[in-house]
C-alpha positions in Angstrom: 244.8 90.8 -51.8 242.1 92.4 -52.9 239.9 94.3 -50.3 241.3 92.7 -47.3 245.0 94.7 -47.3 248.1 95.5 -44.8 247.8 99.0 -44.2 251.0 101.1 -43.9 249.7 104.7 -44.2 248.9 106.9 -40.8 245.9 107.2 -40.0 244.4 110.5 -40.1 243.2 110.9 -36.3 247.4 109.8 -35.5 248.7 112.4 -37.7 246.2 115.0 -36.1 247.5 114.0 -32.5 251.0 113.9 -33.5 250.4 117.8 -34.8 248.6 118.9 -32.0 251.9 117.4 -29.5 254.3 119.3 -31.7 252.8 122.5 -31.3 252.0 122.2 -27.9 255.6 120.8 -26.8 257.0 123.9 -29.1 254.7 126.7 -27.5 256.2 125.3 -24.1 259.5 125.0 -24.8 258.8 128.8 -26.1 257.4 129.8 -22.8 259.4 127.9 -21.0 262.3 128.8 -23.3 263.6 125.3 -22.5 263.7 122.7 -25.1 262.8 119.6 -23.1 258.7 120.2 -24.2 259.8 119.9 -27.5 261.2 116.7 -27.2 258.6 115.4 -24.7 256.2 116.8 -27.3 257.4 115.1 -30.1 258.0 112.0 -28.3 254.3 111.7 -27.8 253.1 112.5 -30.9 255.6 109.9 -32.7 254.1 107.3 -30.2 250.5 108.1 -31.0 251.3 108.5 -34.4 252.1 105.2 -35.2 249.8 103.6 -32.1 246.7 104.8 -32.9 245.0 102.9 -36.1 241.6 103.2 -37.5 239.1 100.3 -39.1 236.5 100.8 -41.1 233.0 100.1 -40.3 232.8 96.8 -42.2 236.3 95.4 -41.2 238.2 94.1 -38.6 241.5 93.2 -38.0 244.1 90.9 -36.0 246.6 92.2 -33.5 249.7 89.9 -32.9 251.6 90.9 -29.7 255.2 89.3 -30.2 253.9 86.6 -33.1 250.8 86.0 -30.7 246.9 86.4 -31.2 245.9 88.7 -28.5 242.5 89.5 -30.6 240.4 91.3 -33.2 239.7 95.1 -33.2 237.8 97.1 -34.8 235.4 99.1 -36.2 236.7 102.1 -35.0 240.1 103.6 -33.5 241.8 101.2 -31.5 245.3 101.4 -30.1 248.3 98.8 -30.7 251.6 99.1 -28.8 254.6 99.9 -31.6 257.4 97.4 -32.3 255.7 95.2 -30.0 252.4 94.4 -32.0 251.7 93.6 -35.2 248.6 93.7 -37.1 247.4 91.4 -39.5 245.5 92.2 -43.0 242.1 94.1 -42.8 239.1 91.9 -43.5 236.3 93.6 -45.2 233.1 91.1 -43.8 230.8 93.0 -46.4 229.2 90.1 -49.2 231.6 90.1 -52.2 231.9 88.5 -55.7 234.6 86.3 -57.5 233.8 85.7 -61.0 234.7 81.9 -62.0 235.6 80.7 -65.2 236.1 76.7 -66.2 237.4 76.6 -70.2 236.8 73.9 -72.3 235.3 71.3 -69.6 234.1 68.3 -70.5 230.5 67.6 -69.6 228.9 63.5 -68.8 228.1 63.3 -72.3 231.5 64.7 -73.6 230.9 68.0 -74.1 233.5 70.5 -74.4 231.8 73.8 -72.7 233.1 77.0 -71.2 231.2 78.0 -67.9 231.2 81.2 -66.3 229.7 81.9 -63.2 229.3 84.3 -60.2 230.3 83.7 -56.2 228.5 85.4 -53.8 230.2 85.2 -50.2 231.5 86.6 -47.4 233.4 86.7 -43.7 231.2 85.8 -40.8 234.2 84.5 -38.7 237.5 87.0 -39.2 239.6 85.5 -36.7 239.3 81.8 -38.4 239.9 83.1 -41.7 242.8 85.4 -40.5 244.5 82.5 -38.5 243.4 79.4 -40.2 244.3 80.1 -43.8 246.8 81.9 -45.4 245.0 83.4 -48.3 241.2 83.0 -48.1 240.8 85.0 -51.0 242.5 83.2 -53.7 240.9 79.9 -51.5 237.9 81.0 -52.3 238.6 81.4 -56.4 240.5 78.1 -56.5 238.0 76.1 -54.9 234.8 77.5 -56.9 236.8 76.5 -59.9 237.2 73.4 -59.1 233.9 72.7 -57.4 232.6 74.0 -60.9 234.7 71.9 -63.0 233.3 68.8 -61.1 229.8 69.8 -61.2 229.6 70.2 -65.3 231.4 66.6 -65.4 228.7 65.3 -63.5 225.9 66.9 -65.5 224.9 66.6 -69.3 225.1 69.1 -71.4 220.8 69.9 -71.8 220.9 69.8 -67.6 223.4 72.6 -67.9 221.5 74.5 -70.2 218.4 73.9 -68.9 218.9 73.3 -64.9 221.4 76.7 -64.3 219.5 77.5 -61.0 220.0 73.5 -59.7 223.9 73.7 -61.1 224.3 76.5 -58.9 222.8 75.2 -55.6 224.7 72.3 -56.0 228.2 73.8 -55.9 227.0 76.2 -53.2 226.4 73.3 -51.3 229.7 71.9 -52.1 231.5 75.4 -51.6 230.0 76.2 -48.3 230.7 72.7 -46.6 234.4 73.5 -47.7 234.5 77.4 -46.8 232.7 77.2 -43.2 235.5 75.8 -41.5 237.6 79.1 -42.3 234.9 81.4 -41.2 233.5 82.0 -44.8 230.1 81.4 -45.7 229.1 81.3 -49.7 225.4 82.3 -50.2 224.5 81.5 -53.4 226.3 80.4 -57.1 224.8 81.9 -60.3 225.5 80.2 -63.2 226.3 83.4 -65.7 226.8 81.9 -69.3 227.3 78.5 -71.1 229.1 78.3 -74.1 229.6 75.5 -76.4 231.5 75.1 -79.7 230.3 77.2 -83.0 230.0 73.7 -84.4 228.1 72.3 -82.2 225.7 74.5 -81.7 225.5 75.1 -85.5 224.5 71.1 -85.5 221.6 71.9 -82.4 220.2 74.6 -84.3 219.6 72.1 -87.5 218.3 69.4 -85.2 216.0 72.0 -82.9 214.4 72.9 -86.6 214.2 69.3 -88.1 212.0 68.5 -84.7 209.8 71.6 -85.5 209.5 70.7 -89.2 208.5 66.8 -87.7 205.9 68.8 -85.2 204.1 70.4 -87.8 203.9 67.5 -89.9 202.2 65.6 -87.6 200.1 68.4 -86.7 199.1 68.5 -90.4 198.6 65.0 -90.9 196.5 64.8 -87.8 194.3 68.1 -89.2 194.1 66.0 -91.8 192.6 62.8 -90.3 190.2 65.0 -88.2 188.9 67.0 -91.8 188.5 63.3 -93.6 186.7 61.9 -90.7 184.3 65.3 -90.9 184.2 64.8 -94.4 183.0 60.8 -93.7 180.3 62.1 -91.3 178.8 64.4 -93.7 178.7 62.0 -96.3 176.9 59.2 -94.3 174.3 62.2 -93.6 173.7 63.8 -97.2 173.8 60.1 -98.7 170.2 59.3 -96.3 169.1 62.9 -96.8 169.2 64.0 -100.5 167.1 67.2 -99.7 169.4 68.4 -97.6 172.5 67.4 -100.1 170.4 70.0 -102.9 170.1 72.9 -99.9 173.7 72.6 -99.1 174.7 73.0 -102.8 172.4 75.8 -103.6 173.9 77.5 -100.8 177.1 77.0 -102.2 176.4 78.8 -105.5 174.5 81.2 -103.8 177.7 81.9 -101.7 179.3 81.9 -105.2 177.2 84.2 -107.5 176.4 86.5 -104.8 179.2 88.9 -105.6 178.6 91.1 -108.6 181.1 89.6 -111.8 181.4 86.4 -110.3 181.3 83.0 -112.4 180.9 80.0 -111.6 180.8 76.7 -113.9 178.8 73.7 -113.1 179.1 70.7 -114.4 175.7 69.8 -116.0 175.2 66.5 -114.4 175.3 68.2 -111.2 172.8 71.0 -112.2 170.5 68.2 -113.9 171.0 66.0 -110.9 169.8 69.0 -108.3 167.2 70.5 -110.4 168.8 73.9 -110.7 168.7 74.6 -114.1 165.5 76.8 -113.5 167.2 78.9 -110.7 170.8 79.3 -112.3 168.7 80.9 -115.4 166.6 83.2 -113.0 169.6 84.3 -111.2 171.2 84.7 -114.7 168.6 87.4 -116.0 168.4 89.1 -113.2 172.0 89.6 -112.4 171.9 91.1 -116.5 168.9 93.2 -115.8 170.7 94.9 -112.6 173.5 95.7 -115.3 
């Protein structure tokens, strides 16, 4: 049953009383050197020993009187009448958790998954859940599984993996329209793990990296496209400027030369072309004089 259990042990306050009636019905019947206290004393502490029980602060429980509800008690020490009443189990109203588990389910687009997930309710109404169903523990369990299995079969398998706060909402919804009636509230659903088939997800990795590899083509080719049309621009402006066409390559050899046992070649078209044949030799003889 869980946490909400028939109790059968004495509680400790009864046992205390029925001590403290024995003693005193034996120091009388000492005194008295009658035995009559003795009895009388042990009479009462057998009645109180079994008529007075004990709930903790977070339960309560149900006292039948002859098959009938006569109502809760609890928490505390309360008294029941022996042979005559009956208590039902203790229900701990604390929140509590039942872990839910739907294997291989098949998801809207045919997926076989495995679905864990956590169930956070509790008790608001014990004398509905007592008296209205006959095991709202294993109610509970039963119905989150199968409020689960229906919400993945309603669901594809990238809302699952990506929508696990809206999965659980839903069948705390769908749980708590079903659990109010019996006094039970369920707060909230966390969905704890998906799993899918080694296969499977083998196959998703490949196609999650083919779509990256496609990303970064496209981002290359568009670097690409951006770079020519640069190139075009630059073009269209050294072709109507030739002056600054020579600046822009002297600065490039200078860029070149500039560190010590560096060498460039030039085609001589371009050196003729630029008029640098004059400053390549300058910079020649002085980079071999600094040696």
């Amino acid at each position: 049953m869980g946490q909400d259990r028939y109790r059968s042990q004495l509680s400790g306050v009864a046992v205390g009383l029925f001590a403290v009636c024995a003693l005193a019905g034996a120091g009388l019947a000492r005194v008295l050197d009658n035995r009559a206290p003795l009895f009388a004393g042990l009479s009462v502490g057998i009645y109180l020993l079994f008529s007075i029980k004990i709930a903790d602060q977070w339960e309560k429980v149900a006292v039948l009187r002859l098959g009938r509800f006569v109502g809760l008690r609890g928490p505390g020490v309360f008294h029941v009448i022996p042979i005559v009443d009956r208590l039902s189990r203790y229900v701990d109203q604390r929140v509590r958790v039942a872990n839910v588990t739907a294997e291989s389910t098949l998801t809207r687009d045919t997926v076989p998954v495995n679905v864990d997930a956590i169930v956070f309710w509790l008790v608001w109404n014990a004398e509905k859940s007592i008296l209205e169903v006959e095991d709202f523990v294993q109610a509970i369990t039963m119905s989150a599984q199968t409020g689960l299995r229906e919400s993945i079969g309603r669901h594809e398998l990238a809302q699952m993996i990506t929508e696990r706060e809206m999965l659980g909402r839903e069948l705390q919804r769908i749980l708590d329209e079903k659990t109010n009636p019996w006094g039970i509230t369920v707060q909230s659903v966390e969905i704890r793990d998906v799993r899918i088939p080694q296969a499977l997800e083998d196959a998703m990795s490949r196609q999650a990296q083919a779509e990256r590899e496609r990303q970064a083509r496209i981002i290359l080719g568009q670097a690409e496209t951006e770079i020519s049309e640069k190139f075009s621009q630059a073009a269209l402006t050294y072709q109507n400027n030739p002056v600054a066409l020579h600046l822009r390559a002297m600065n490039m050899l200078y860029e070149a030369i500039k560190e010590r046992g560096s060498m460039v070649i030039v085609p001589s078209s371009a050196v003729e072309t630029m008029g640098l044949g004059g400053t390549l030799a300058t910079a020649s003889l002085g980079g071999a004089k600094a040696q």
